[in-house]
N, C-alpha and C positions, 0 to 999 in steps of 0.2 A: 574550615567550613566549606560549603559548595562552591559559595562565591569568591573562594581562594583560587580552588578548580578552574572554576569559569577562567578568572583573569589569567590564572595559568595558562589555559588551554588558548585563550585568546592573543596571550603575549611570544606561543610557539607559531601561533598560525600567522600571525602576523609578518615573524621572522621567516617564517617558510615563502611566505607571496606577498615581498617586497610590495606588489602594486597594490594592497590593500593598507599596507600601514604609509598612508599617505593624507595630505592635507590639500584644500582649495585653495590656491592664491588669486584670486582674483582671475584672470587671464591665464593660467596654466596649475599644472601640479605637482607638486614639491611630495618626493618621497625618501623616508627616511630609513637611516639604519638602524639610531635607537627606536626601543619601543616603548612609548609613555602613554599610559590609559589613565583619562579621565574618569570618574565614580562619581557620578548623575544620581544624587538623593533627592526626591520630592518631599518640601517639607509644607509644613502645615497653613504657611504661606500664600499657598498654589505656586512658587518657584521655585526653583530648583539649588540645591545645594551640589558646589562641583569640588572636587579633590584631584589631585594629580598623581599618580605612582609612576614613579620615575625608573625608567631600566628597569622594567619589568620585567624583559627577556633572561637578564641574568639574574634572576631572585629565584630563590626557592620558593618552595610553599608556607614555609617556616615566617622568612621572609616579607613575602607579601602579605600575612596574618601581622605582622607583626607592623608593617607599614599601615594599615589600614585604620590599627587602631592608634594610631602616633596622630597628632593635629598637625594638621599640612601647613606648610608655609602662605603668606600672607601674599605670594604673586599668584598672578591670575592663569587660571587654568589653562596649560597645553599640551594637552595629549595628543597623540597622532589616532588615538581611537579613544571611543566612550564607550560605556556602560551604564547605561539606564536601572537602576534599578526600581523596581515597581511601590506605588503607594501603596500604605497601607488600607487604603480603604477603596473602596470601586473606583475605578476610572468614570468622572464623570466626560470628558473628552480625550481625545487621541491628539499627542504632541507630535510634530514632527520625527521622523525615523534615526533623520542624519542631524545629529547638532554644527551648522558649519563655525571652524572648517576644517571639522574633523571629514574622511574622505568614507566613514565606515563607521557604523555603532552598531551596539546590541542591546 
């Protein structure tokens, strides 16, 4: 699907500019070599449903389709970037850009 794509394309840029696949620690910034993206679902709640795809960098497209639809494990999300993906129905407000302490979202 496109949003294979997307985390594709996300998990090469990532690797290409080290300073973006990075996290806030508090007082300074932690960047990494894997690349783990969070998948930010708004659910009907008004909160957010989060999942973690692990080593994205080295996944096919195959891969990450195939990760996506697997049920994530029961630890708590931490990607070094997120993906927002959009409600299904209008945005009644604008959430934050960056979920910390991720350094980067989309």
């Amino acid at each position: 699907s496109i949003m294979d794509y997307l985390i594709k394309a996300a998990a090469i840029t990532l690797k290409g500019i080290p300073a973006a696949n990075a996290s806030w620690m508090g007082d300074f910034i932690r960047q990494y070599h894997d690349v783990h993206i969070d998948i930010c679902t708004p659910t009907t709640s008004a909160g957010l449903s989060l999942s973690t795809l692990e080593h994205v960098d080295t996944m096919t497209l195959t891969e990450i389709a195939a990760a996506r639809g697997s049920p994530s494990s029961s630890s708590p999300p931490h990607g070094t970037f997120a993906i927002m993906l959009p409600p299904a129905s209008p945005l009644e407000s604008v959430m934050d850009s960056v979920l910390p302490p991720h350094g980067c979202s989309l």
